[in-house]
C-alpha positions in Angstrom: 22.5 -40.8 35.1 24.1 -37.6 35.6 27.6 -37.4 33.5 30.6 -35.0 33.6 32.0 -35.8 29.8 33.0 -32.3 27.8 32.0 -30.3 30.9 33.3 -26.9 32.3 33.1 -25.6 35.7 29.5 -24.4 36.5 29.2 -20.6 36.2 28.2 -18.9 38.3 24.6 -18.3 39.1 24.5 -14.6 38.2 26.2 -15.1 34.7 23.5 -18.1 34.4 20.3 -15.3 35.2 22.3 -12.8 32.9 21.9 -15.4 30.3 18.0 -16.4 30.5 17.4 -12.4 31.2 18.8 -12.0 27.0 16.9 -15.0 26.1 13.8 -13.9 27.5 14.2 -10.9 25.6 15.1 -12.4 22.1 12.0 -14.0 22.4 10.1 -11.2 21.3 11.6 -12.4 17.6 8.6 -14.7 17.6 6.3 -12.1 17.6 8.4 -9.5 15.2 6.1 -10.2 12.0 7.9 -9.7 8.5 6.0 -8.6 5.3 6.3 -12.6 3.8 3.7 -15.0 4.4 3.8 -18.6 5.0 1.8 -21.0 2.9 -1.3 -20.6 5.1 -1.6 -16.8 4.6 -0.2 -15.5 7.8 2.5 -13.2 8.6 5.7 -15.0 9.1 8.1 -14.1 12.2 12.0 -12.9 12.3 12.6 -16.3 14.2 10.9 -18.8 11.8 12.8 -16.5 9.1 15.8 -17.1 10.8 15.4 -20.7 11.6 15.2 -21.7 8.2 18.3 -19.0 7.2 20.2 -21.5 9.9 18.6 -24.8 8.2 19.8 -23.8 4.7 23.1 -23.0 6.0 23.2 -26.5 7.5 22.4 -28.4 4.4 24.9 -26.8 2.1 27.8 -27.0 4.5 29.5 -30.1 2.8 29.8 -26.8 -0.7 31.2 -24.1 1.8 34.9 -25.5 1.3 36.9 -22.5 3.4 34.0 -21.3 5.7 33.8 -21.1 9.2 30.3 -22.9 9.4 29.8 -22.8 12.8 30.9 -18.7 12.7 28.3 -18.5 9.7 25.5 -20.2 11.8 26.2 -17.9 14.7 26.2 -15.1 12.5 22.9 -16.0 10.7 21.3 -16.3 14.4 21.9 -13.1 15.3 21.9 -10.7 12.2 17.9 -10.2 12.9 18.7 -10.3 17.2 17.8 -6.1 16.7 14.3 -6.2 15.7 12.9 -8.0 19.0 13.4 -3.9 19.9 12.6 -1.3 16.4 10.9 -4.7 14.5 11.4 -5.5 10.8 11.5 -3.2 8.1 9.8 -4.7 4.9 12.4 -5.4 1.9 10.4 -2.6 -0.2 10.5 -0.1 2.2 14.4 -0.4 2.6 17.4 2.1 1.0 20.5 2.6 0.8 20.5 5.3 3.5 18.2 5.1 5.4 19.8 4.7 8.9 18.2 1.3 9.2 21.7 -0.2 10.0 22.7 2.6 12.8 19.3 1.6 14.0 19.3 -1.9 14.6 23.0 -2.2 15.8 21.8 0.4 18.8 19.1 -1.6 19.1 20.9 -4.4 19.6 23.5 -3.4 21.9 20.4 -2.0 24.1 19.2 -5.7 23.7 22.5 -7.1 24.7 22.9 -5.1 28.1 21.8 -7.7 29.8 24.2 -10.3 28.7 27.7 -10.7 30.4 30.5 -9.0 28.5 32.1 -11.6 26.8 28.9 -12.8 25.1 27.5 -9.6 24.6 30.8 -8.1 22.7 30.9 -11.6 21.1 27.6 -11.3 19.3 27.9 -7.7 18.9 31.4 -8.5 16.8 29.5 -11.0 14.5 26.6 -8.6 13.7 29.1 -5.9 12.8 31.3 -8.1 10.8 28.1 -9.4 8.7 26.8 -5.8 8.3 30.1 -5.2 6.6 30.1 -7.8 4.5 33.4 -8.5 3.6 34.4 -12.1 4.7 33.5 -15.4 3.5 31.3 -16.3 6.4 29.5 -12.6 6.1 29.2 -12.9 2.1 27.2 -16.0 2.4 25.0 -14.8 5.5 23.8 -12.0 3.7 23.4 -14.2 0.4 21.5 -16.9 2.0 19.4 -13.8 4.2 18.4 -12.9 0.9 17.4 -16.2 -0.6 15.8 -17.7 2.1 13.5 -14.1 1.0 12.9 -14.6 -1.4 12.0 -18.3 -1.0 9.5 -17.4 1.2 8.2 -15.1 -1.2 7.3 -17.6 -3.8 6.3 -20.4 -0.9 3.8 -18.0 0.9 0.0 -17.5 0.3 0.5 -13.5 -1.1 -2.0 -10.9 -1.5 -3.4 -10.8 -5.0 -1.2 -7.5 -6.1 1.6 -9.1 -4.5 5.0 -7.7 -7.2 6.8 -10.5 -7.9 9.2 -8.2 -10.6 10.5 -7.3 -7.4 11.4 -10.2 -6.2 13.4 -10.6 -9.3 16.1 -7.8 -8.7 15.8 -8.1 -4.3 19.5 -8.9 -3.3 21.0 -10.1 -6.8 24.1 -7.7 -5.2 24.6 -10.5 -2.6 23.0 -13.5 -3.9 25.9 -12.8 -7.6 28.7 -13.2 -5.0 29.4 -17.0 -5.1 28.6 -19.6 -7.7 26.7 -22.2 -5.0 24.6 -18.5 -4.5 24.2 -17.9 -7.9 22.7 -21.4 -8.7 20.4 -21.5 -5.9 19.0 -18.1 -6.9 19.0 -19.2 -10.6 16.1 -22.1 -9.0 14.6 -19.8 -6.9 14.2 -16.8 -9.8 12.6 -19.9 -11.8 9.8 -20.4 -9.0 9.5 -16.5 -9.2 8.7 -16.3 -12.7 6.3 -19.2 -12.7 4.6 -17.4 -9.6 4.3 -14.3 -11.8 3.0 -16.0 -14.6 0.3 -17.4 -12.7 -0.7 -14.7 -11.2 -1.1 -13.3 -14.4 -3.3 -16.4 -15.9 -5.6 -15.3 -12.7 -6.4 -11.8 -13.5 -9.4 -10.8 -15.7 -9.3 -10.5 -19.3 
């Protein structure tokens, strides 16, 4: 039974194409392998990384007194949209100045193209104001971006050598800006050290 309830004119069939054409595109995020695993040993993607960014978003929303939730979510989704073009750059390989930022705004602009205007300076708008970092809704993407990191980290199936000590110190910067951050990293450092600690039990004596 076909229904009109909360429904806008149709638009038009172009702006509709323009729309799928960007999707079609972002879906190369499945494919953009990071440097965690999952728990079965393979490389994880920038999607599933983002997906579960999104899921822990959704389940602390009732402790973001303040945020724009729905701005945060749509700020989580496309703070990674770049690397379906230039791909992900591993958390140890990454400094300060290392033009990775230029890169993946060009990147996504390029990637946006095909959008119409409005969405395409919408999503551009978001990814600039969480590269900045400066309010609420960009302080706790790029805090949860880091724990959901570092999450994965201690979930995944890791090579033998893999340096937990890094994990440690990776994005304390953002994850020390809030005290609902703060306490989840305090868990998650937890699950690091007992990670390390095993992996020390396994090596010979």
């Amino acid at each position: 039974m076909q229904t009109n309830v909360g429904s806008h004119p149709l638009p038009a069939p172009e702006r509709l194409k323009r729309i799928i054409a960007f999707l079609q595109a972002a879906e190369a995020l499945k494919d953009t392998l990071r440097s965690g695993c999952t728990t079965l040993g393979r490389a994880e993607s920038t999607a599933e990384h983002t997906w579960r960014l999104c899921l822990m978003v959704m389940l602390v929303e009732r402790e973001l007194d303040g945020v724009d939730t729905l701005k945060l979510l749509k700020m989580c989704i496309v703070h990674d949209l770049g690397e379906a073009i230039s791909g992900d750059v591993p958390a140890v390989m990454q400094a300060a100045d290392d033009g990775r930022a230029g890169r993946e705004r060009r990147d996504l602009v390029e990637l946006c193209a095909s959008l119409p205007e409005d969405l395409s300076a919408e999503i551009v708008a978001l990814w600039d104001e969480y590269s900045a970092g400066e309010t609420p809704e960009a302080m706790f993407a790029k805090g949860f971006d880091k724990l959901e990191t570092v999450l994965q980290h201690v979930q995944g199936t890791n090579p033998d050598d893999f340096d937990y000590e890094f994990n440690l110190g990776y994005g304390r910067d953002r994850t020390d800006r809030h005290p609902l951050l703060k306490a989840l990293r305090g868990l998650a450092d937890d699950m690091t050290r007992t990670c390390a600690e095993e992996q020390k039990s396994r090596r010979p004596v």
